[in-house]
N, C-alpha and C positions, 0 to 999 in steps of 0.2 A: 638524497638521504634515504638510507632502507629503513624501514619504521616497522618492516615485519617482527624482528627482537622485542620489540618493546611491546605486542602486542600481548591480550589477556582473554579471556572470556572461555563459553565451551567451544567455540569453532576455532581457538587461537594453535596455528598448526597449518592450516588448511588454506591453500590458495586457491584463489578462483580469478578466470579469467572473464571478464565481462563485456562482451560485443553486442551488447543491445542498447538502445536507443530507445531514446524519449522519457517514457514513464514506467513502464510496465519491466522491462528488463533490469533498469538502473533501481528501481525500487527493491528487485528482488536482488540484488546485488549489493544494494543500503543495509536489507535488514540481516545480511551474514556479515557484511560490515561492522556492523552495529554489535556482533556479539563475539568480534577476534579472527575472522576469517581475513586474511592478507589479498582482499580484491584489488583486480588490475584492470582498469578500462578505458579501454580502448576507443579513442573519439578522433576524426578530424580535425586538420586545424583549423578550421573554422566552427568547430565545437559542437558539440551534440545541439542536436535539434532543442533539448530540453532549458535550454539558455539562453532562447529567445522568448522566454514561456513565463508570464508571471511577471512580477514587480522589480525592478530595477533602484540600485545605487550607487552613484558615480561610476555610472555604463557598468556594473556588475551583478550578474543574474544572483539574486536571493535567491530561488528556487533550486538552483545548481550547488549553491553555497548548504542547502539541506542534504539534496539527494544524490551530492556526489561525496560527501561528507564522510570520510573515515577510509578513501578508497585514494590509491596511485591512481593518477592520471596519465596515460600516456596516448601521444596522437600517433598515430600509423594512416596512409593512407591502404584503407584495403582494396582500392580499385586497380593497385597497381599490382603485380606478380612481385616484386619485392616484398612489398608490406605484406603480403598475404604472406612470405613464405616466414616471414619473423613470426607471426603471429602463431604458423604450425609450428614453432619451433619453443615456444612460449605453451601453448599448448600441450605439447607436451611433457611437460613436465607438473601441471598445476593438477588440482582436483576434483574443480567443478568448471567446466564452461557455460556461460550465460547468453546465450542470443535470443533475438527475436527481428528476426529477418524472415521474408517471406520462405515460405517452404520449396528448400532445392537451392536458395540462395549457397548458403555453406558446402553443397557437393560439388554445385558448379564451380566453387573457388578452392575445391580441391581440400576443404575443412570440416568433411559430415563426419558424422562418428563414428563409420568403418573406419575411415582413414588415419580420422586420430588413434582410434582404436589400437590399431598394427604396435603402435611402440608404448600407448597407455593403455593396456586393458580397463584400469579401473578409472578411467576417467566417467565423471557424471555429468552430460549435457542438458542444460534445461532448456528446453525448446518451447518458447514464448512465440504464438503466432494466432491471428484470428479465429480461425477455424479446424485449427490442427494439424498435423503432418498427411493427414491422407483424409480422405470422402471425397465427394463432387465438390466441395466451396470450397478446397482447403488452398485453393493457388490464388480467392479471390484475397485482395489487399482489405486489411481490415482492421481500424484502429475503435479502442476502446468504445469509444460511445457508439459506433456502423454494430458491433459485434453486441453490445447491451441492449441495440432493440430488437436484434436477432431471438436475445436471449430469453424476452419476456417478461424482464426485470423493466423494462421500461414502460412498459404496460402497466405496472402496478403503482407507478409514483407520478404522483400526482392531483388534480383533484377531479371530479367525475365528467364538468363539466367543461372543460378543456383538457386540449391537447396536451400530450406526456411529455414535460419538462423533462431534466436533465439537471441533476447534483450537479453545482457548481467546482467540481474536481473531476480527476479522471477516475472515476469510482473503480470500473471494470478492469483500468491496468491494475489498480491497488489488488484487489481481489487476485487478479490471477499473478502477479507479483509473488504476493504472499501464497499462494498453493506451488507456485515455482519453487521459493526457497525450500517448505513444508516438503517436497517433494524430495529436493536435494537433501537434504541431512535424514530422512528416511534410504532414500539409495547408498548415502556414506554408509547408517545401520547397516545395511544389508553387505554392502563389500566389507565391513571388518569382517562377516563370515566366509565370502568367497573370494574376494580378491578381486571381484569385478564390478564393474562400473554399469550405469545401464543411461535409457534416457528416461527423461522424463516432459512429455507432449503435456504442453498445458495451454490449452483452446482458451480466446478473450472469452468465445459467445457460450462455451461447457462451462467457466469459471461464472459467474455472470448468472447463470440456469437453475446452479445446484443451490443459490439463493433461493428457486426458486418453491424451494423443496416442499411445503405443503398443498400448493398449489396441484400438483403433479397426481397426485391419487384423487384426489377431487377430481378432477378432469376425467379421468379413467376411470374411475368409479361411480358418478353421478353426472358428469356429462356438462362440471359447474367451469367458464370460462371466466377465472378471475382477471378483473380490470383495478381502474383507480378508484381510491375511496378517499380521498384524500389524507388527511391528520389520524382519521380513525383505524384504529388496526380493527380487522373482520373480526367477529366473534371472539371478541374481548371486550365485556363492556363493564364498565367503563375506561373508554383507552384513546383520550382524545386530547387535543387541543383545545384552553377554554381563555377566552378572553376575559381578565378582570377589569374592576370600576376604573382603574388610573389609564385603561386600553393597552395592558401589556397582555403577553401571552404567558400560559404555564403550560405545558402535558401532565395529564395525571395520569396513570396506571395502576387501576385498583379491581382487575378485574378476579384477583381469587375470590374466592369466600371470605377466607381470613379479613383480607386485603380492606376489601368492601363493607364488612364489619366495622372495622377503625376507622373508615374514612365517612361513612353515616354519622359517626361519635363527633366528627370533625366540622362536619357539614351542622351540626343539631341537629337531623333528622334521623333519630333511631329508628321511626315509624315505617321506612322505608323496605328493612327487613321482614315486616309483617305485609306485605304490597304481594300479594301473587304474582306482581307482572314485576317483581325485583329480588324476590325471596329466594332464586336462586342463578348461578351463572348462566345454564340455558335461558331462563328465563329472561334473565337481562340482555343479552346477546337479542332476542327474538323481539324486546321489548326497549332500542336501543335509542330510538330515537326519542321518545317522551323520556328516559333516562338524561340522555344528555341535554335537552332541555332543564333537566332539574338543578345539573351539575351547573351548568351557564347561567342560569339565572342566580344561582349561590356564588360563581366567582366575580360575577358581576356586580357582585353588593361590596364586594370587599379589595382593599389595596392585594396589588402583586405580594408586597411583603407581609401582607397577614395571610393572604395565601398561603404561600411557602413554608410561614412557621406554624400554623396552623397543621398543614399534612405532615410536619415536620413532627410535630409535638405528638401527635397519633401514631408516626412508623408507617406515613401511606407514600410510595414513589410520583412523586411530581417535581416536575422545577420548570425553573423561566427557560425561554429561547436566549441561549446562551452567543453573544459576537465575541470577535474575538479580543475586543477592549474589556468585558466581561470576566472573560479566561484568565488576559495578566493580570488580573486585579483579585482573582479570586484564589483566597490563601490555601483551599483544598491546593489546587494547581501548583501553586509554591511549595508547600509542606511535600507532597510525592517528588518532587522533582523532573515536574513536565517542560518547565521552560529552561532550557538551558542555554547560559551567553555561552558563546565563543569566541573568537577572536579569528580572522583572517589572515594571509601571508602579512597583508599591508597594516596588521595592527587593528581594524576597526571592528568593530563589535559587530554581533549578529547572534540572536536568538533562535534557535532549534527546538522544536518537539523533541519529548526526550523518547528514551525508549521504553519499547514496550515488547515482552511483555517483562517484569519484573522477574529474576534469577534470584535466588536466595542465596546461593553458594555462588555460582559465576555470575554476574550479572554484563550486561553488555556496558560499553562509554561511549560517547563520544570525542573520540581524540582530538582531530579539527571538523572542520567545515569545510565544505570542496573546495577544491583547489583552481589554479588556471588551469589553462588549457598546455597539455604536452609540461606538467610540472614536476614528473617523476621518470619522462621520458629516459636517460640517461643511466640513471638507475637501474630501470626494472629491466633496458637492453643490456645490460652491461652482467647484473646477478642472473636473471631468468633466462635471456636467448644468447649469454654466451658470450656476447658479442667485445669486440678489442674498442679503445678509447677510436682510433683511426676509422675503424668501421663506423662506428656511431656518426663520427663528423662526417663522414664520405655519404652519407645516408641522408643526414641535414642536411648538404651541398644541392643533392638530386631533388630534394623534396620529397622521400617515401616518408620521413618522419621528421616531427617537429618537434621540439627541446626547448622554445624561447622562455619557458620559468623553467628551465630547469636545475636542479641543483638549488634551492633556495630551502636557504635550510632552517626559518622560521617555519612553525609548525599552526599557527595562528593560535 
């Protein structure tokens, strides 16, 4: 079923062919997805790594069902010189390529961006790789969390007195994901004026770094090597974690002037503004530790939810540590429309983060939920590389490609 006609948003027009794997590539290929772009990717038929990842029902990857979500499927095997030669030929014609295979993988398979180049000038490759297409590390293998402790980003989470955990996600594909795509619809800008196409090198451990951004002149300017502080953000104070009376947690964020102002009125302690060691943001910051003692001993007296509507009532940013039983239950979440159902090939439901970020005039959909594995095969060789009903099956015979959902014309 070609589902590229029915497609909307600002990217709706544009294909993109996507050869990357895992997280980091398929995510930047979700969020063009996500807003009308006619992505095509490319997996074995034993399925993208990213399918074995994450929670499972009745033997089918939820995780896959998010992040391949709004995209054709099609398997190719590209170890073989057949499959590769489909894929140039696919290639040619679309307007963004997405990989993230190690650097030189794609010239060696005869698919770098001189080559595509020759018959697409304006083709735009996003080159998703560790350490980037060229320096001394860029051939080392390097998946998200090797390349975020590279970065220095990992350095900073966590708490002082133990070793630097690790966000329970693939943080650093998401990040360079999203500067992948951020990159491509900058390079489209740039060819509607010349006609040409360029690449775009987006490094796990540079994407990962540029977090790191205020750290960076501190270091070169005073010589300051930031580490973990745990809950507390540096010289913001008040910017922590507080345990109340019922032993939940909130974060407050009250470190402006203003801020801190309304949250003294909240706390009963005006007197706090008159405190030389609290009467101003330097001050507090320098003075951060008997601060936060003050704040913990006042959440401490009180429930989570007189917490909450207390900084609520003032206009001070705090709330509880939010799971994700939390999330479906909370009406903010409902009323934006962050949890979206969908439905599957096979009918069954399945819930999606919605998108982000909000369009006023175009906004992005979710159409379905990803698909099997080789579900759009059929199609997209048949519209995109050309190809006759005979070839397609002479191709499934060999094993260069797989087709077994294909042509299934529920959309979930």
């Amino acid at each position: 079923m070609n589902d590229k006609s029915e497609r909307s948003g600002p990217l709706a027009g544009y294909t993109v062919l996507e050869l990357g794997s895992t997280v980091a590539g398929p995510f930047c290929g979700r969020l063009m997805a996500d807003f009308g772009a006619d992505v095509v990717k490319v997996e074995p038929a034993n399925g993208d790594a990213v399918r074995s990842m994450g929670m499972r029902k009745k033997d089918k990857s939820l995780y896959a069902a998010s992040i391949f979500r709004n995209k054709r499927l099609i398997s190719i095997d590209l170890r073989r010189e057949e499959g590769r030669a489909i894929v140039r030929r696919i290639a040619e014609k679309v307007d963004i390529l997405v990989e993230n295979f190690r650097p030189g993988t794609m010239e060696k398979w005869g698919l770098g961006y001189d080559e595509i180049a020759k018959t697409n000038p304006g083709l735009v490759m996003v080159r998703i790789s560790g350490y980037g297409q060229d320096g001394p590390y860029s051939e080392r293998p390097g998946y998200g969390i090797v390349c975020e402790s590279v970065s220095g980003l990992r350095e900073l989470t966590g708490d002082p007195d133990r070793p630097p955990p690790r966000v329970a996600i693939s943080l650093t594909d998401y990040i360079t994901g999203l500067y992948g795509a951020f990159g491509a619809v900058m390079a489209l800008n740039k060819r509607h004026r010349t006609g040409r196409g360029q690449i775009i090198d987006a490094a796990l451990y540079e994407s990962a770094f540029s977090f790191t951004e205020p750290h960076v002149p501190a270091y070169s300017n005073l010589g300051m090597v930031a580490t973990r502080s745990g809950s507390r953000l540096p010289n913001n104070t008040p910017n922590n974690l507080y345990t109340t009376k019922d032993g939940r947690h909130i974060h407050i964020a009250a470190g402006a002037q203003s801020v801190f102002t309304r949250f003294v009125a909240a706390m009963g302690k005006p007197e706090l503004l008159a405190d030389p060691r609290f009467n101003t943001e330097l001050a507090r910051n320098e003075n951060y530790e008997a601060l936060d003692e003050i704040v913990g001993a006042w959440t401490a007296s009180i429930s989570l939810e007189t917490c909450e509507r207390l900084l609520n009532e003032n206009v001070v940013p705090g709330a509880r540590i939010y799971n994700m039983a939390d999330i479906f239950a909370d009406p903010h979440y409902k009323a934006r429309g962050m949890l979206v159902e969908t439905h599957d090939q096979q009918g069954e439901a399945v819930t999606l983060a919605g998108i982000v970020p909000r369009l006023s005039e175009t906004p992005g959909e979710i159409r379905w939920p990803g698909r099997e594995i080789g579900s759009d095969t059929t199609d997209v060789l048949r519209d995109l590389a050309g190809l006759s009903e005979d070839e397609i099956t002479s191709l499934a015979q060999e094993g260069v490609i797989f087709a077994g959902a294909a042509d299934q014309e529920s959309e979930g």
